[in-house]
C-alpha positions as CSV (number, residue, x, y, z in Angstrom):
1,X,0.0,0.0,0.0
2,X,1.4,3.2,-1.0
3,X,1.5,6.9,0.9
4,X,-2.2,8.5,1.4
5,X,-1.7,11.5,-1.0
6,X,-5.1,13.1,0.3
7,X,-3.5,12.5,4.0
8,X,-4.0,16.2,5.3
9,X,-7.6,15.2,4.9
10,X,-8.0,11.8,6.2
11,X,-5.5,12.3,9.1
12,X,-4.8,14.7,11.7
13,X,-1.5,16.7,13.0
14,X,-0.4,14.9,16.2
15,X,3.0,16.1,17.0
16,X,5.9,17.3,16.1
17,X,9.0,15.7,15.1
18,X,12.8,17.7,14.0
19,X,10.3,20.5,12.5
20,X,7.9,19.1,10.7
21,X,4.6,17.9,11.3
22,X,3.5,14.1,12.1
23,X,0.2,12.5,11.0
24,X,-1.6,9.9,12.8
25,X,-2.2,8.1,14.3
26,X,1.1,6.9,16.0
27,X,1.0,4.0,18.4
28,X,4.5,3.4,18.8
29,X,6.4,1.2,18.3
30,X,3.6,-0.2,15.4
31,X,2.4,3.1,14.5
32,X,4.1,5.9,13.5
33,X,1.9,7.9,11.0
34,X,3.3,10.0,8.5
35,X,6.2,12.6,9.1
36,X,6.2,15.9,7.1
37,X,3.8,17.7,5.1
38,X,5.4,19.3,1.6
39,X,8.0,16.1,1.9
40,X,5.8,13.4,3.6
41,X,7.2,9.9,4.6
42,X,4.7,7.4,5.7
43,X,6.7,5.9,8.4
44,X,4.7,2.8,8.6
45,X,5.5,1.5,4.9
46,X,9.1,2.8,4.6
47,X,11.5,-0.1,4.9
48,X,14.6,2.0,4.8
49,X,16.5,1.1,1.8
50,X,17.8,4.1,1.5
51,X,17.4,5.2,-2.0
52,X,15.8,9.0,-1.6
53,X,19.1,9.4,1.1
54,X,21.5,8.1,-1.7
55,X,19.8,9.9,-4.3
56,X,18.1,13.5,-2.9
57,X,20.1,16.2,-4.7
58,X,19.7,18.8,-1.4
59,X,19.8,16.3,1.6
60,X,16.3,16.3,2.9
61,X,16.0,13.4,4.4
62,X,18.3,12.1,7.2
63,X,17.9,8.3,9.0
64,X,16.1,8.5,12.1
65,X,15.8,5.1,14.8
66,X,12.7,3.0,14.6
67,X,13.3,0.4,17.5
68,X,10.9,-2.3,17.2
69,X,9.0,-1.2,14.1
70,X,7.9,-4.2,12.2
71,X,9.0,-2.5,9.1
72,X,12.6,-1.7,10.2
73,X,14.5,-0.3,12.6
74,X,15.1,2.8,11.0
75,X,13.3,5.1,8.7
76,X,14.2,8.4,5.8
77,X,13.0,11.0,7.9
78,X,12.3,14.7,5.9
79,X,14.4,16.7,8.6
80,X,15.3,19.2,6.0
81,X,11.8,19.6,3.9
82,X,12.4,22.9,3.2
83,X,15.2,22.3,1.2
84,X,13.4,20.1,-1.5
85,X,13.2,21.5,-4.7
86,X,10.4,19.0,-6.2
87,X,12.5,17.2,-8.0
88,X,10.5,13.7,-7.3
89,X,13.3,11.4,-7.3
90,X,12.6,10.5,-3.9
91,X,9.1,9.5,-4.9
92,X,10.4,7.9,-8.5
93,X,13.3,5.6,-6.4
94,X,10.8,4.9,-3.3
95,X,10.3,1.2,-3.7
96,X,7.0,0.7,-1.4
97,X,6.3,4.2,-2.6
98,X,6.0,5.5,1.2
99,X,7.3,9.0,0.0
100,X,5.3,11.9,-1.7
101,X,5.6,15.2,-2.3
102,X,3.8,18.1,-3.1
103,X,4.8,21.6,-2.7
104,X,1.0,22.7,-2.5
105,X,0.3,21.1,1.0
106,X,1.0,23.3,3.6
107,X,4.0,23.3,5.7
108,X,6.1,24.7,2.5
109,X,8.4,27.4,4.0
């Protein structure tokens, strides 16, 4: 199952995380909704191979711990969203396509 593109609608803010926003719901260590909003990770699907780290032109994203997630242990977290420059290879080289991005959402500074 891919990223929720219409997630500002179908989820709500629940914290904050490294200065972005994170959707829920988060139940950790299952759950942990969505992180960003312009650059937006679903934390739940991404399996951290590390392909959007390896291949982001402007550093967005940096690895972030997971303990215990079912997915993995770690996870490409958009630390630096306000750096992307909608390029969408992040999105194109996503293979569980847990990435998407969309510089109309709010949170685009």
């Amino acid at each position: 199952m891919a990223i929720d593109p219409e997630f500002e609608q179908n989820r709500e803010t629940v914290d904050e995380h490294e200065g972005h926003d994170v959707w829920g719901p988060v139940d950790e260590p299952e759950e942990l909704g969505i992180h960003g909003t312009h650059v937006a990770v679903d934390f739940d699907i991404c399996i951290a191979d590390g392909a959007c780290l390896e291949d982001c032109p402007v550093d967005v994203f940096e690895w972030v711990d997971s303990p215990d997630h079912p997915e993995s242990e770690i996870k490409a977290d958009p630390t630096h969203e306000a750096q992307c420059i909608d390029c969408m290879l992040c999105v194109d080289v996503c293979p569980v396509d847990a990435i998407d991005v969309d510089a109309g959402r709010a949170g685009r500074t």
